[in-house]
N, C-alpha and C positions, 0 to 999 in steps of 0.2 A: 551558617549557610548550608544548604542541600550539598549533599554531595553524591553526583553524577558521573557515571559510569557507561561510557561506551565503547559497545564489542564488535568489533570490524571497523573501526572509526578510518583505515588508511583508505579505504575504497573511495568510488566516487558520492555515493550515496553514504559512505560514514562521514565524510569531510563537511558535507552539508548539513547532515544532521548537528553536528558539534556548533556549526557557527550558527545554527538556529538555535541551539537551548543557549547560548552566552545571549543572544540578542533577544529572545523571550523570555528569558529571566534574566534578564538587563543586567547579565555580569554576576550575580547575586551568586550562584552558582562554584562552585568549588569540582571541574569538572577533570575528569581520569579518562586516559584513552589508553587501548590495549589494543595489542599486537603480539604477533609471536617472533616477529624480529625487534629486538630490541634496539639497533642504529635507525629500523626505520620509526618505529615507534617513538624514539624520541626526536628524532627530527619532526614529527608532525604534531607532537606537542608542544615543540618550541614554535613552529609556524603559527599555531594558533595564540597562543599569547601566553607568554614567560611564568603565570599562576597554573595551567594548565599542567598536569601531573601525565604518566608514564605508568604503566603497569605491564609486567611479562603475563601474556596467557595465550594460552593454546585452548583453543575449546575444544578440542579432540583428547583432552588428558584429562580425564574425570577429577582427578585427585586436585590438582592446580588449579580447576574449577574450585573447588571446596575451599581452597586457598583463597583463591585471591577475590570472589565473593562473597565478600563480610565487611558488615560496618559500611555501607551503603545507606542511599535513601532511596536512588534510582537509579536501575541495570535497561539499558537501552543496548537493543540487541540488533546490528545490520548484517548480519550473515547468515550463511545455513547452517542446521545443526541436523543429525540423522535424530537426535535421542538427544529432549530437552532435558540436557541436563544442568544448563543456566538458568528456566526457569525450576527445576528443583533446587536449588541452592537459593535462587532466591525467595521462593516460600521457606526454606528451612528458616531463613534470617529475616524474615520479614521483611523482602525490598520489592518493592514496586518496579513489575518487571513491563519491557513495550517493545514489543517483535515486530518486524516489516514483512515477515514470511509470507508470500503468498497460496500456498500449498496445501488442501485440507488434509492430505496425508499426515505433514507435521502436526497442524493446528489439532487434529484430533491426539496425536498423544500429547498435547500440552492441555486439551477440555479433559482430559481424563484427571488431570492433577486440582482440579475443580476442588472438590472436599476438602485436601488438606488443606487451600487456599485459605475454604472459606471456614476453616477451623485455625488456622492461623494469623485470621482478622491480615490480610492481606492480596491488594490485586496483582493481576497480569492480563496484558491488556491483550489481544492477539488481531493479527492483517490490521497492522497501523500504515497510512500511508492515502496516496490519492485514488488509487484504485487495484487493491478492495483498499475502503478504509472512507477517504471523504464519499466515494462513489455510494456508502451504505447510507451515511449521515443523510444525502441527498434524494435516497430513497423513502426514508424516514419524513423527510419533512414533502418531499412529492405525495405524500399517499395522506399525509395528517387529515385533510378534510374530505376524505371519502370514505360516505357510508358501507358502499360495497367496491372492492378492488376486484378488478376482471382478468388485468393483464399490466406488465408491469415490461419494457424493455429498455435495456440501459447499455447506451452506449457510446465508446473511445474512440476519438478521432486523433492518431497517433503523429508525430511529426517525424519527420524519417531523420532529422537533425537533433532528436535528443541526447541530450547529455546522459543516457544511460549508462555506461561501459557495457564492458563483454557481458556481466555476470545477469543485468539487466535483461539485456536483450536474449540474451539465450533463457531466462523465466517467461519472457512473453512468446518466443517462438516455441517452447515447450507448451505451453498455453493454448498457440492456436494450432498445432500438432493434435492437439486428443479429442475424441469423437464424442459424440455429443447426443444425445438425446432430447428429441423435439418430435412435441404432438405425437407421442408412441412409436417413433421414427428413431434407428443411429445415423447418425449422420457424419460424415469425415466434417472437421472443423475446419472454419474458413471457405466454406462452398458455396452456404445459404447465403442468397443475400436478400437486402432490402434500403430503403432509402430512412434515412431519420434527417431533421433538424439540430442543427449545432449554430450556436452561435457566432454573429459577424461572417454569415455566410450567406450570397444571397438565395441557393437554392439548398434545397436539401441533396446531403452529399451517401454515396453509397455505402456503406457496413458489411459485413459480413460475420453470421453468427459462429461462438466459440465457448465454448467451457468453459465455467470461472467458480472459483472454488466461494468465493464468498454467497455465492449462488445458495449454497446449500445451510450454510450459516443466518441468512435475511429467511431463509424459508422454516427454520427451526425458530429461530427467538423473534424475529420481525410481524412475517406475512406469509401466508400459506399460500397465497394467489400465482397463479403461474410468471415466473421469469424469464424473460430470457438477457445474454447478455450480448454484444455485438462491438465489433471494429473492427479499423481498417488504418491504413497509411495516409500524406496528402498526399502520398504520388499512384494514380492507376499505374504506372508500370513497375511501382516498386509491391503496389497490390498482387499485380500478374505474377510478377517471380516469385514471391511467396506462395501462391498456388500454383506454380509449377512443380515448387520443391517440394511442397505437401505430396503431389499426385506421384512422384518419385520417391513417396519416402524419405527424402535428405533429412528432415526436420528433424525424424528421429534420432538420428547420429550426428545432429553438429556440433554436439556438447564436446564429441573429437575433436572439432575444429576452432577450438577455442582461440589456441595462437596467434591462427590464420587471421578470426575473427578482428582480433586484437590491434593487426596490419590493418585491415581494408575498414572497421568502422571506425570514423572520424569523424568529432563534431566540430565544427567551426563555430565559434563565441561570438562571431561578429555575424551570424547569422539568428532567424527567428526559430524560436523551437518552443511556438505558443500551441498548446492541447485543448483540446475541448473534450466535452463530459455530459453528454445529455440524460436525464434520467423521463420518460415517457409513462403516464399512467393512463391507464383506462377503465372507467368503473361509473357508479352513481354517486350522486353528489345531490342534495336533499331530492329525491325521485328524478333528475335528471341523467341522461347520459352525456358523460361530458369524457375530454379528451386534458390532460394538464402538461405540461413540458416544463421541466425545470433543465436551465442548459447554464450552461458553466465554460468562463476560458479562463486560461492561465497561462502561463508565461514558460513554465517550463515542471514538466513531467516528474523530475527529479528531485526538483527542487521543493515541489509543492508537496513530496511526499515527506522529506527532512523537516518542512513549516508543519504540516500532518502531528508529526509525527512528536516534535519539540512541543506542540500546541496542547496536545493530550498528554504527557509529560506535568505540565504543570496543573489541568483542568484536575487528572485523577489525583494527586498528588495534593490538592487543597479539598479534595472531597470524599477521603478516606476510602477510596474503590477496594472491592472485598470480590473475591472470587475470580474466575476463568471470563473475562469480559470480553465484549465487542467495542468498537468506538463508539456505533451507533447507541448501546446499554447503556452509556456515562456521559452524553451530552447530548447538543442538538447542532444542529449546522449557523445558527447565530451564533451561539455563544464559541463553536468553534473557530469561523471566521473573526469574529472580535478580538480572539487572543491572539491568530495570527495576525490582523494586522496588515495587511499588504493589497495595497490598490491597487497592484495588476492582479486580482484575480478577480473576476467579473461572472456575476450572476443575476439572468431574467427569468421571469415567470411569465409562461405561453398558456391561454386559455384556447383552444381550437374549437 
C-alpha cells in the first residue's frame, strides 16, 4: 500500500484532508500524520483510525525535515512554509509532493525547484484545492471550445458560515486586502464591483474584484487572455464591514488579531455553508460571439478543498506526474469530479 503523509494534519483543513485520502483510496492507503506536539499528534491519529501512524515534525527545523521525509509515496502539505523545504526533500527522495498554498510568493520558490524535479522523474503539484485549484480545472474546461478567448472572469460566492478556522480566513482577508491591477488601473481590492451569475440563485448576485494569485499561473501555462477574479459574502452587511476595514486599513494587521479572531468566528454545523464558483468566458466560438458560464455549488468550502485535493493525490500518483505542476497540467475537471465522487457538488453549463 501507498504510503501517505500529511503536514498540518491537526488543523481544520488537515483533518479533512486525511479522512478524504482513507475514503478515496478506500483505506488502501497506509497513512502518517505529523505535528510538532506529540500528545496532540497522537491523539489525532488515533481518532482517525487505530492503522493510522504518528510522526514528530516541525517544519520550521530543516534538519528533521530531512529526517522524517523518506520512504514515502505521498507528502501532502496543509500549512505554510516561508522556504519550501518539504518540497526539497521530497524531490531529493522522489515523493509526490501537494501544497494547498495559496500565495504566488511561495508557489514561485517552489516553480524554481522545476528542473531538479523534472531531472528526478518526480512531481509537485502546487495551489491544490477549490480555489485556486478546482477554480483553474474550471477554467480549463470553460475556454475548451473557443477559438478566440476575449475575457475570462471567475468568480466566489463565499458563505460567512464556513468551516474555515482562523488560518483560513485570514489567507482570504489577506487576499482581498491587496491592490490590484485592472484595465491599466490600481485599484484597492474589494471596491470594484459587478453582478455575475451563480447558481440556484434566481438573480445575479454582486462580487467584487480582488487579487488572486492563480491569476498569474492560468496566464503563464493556460491562457494569455485577460482575467479577472472576483467575490464577495452571502450577507451585504458582512460585505459592507469588510470594506469598511479595508478603507481603515485593519485588513492589514489582523493577522494581530488572530486570538481574538479565534473567539468571535464560529461555525455552527447545523447550519448551510454551500459556495458557489462561477467561471464566465467571453470570446468566438466558430465565427460567433458568444458569452459561456460554467457555475458550480458545493456544500462546503473546506471541504471541497480536502475532496481537491485527496482527488489529485491519487490521479497524479497513477500517472507518473514529472516536474513543478498545476492541477489544471494533470487532469480535466471530469475526471477530477469522478474520482471525487460526491453529489452535492453541482455543475451547469450557461450558453447566454
Amino acid at each position: 500500500m501507498k504510503k501517505v503523509m500529511v503536514i498540518g494534519a491537526s488543523g481544520v483543513l488537515g483533518k479533512l484532508v486525511c479522512n478524504e485520502l482513507l475514503r478515496i483510496f478506500e483505506n488502501q492507503i497506509n497513512l502518517i500524520v505529523t505535528d510538532y506536539k506529540t500528545e496532540r499528534g497522537n491523539e489525532l491519529a488515533n481518532s482517525l483510525d487505530s492503522e493510522v501512524a504518528f510522526e514528530l515534525l516541525d517544519v520550521n527545523d530543516e534538519e528533521n525535515i530531512k529526517q522524517v521525509i523518506k520512504n514515502l509515496d505521498i507528502v501532502v502539505v496543509v500549512l505554510k512554509q516561508r522556504i519550501p523545504h518539504i518540497q526539497q526533500a521530497c524531490i531529493q527522495n522522489r515523493i509526490l509532493c501537494i501544497d494547498v498554498t495559496p500565495f504566488y510568493d511561495f508557489v514561485e520558490k517552489v516553480i524554481e525547484l522545476n528542473q531538479i524535479a523534472e531531472k528526478n522523474d518526480v512531481g509537485s503539484i502546487i495551489m491544490s484545492g477549490f480555489f485556486p485549484g478546482l477554480s483553474g480545472l474550471m477554467i480549463k474546461k470553460a475556454i475548451s471550445k473557443f477559438q478566440e478567448v476575449k475575457e475570462i472572469n471567475v468568480a466566489l460566492l463565499q458563505s460567512t458560515n464556513a468551516r474555515a478556522g482562523v488560518s483560513g480566513i485570514l489567507d482570504m482577508l489577506n487576499i482581498i486586502a491587496q491592490p490590484i491591477v485592472f484595465q491599466n488601473k490600481i485599484l484597492s481590492g474589494f471596491t470594484k464591483k459587478r453582478k455575475m451569475y451563480f447558481l440556484n440563485h434566481s438573480k445575479e448576485q454582486d462580487i467584487r474584484l480582488i487579487d488572486h494569485s492563480e491569476k498569474l499561473l492560468i496566464k503563464e501555462k493556460l491562457i494569455t487572455a485577460p482575467i479577472s477574479y472576483w467575490t464577495s459574502w452571502n450577507s451585504n452587511g458582512f460585505n459592507i464591514l469588510l470594506s469598511l476595514l479595508r478603507k481603515i486599513c485593519f485588513l492589514k494587521y489582523v493577522h494581530k488579531f488572530n486570538k481574538l479572531l479565534s473567539k468571535v468566528v464560529k461555525h455552527n454545523p447545523k447550519e448551510s455553508e454551500t459556495v458557489f464558483l462561477t467561471v464566465e468566458v467571453k470570446g468566438t466560438i466558430g465565427n460567433k460571439e458568444m458569452v459561456k458560464v460554467l457555475a458550480l455549488s458545493t456544500f462546503s468550502d473546506y471541504h471541497t478543498t480536502a475532496m481537491v485535493t485527496a482527488s489529485l493525490a491519487k490521479i497524479a500518483i497513477g500517472n507518473e506526474v514529472k516536474g513543478i505542476v498545476c492541477p489544471f497540467e494533470i487532469t480535466d475537471l471530469e475526471e477530477l469530479l469522478s474520482v471525487i465522487n460526491c453529489s452535492d457538488i453541482q455543475i451547469k453549463e450557461i450558453e447566454k
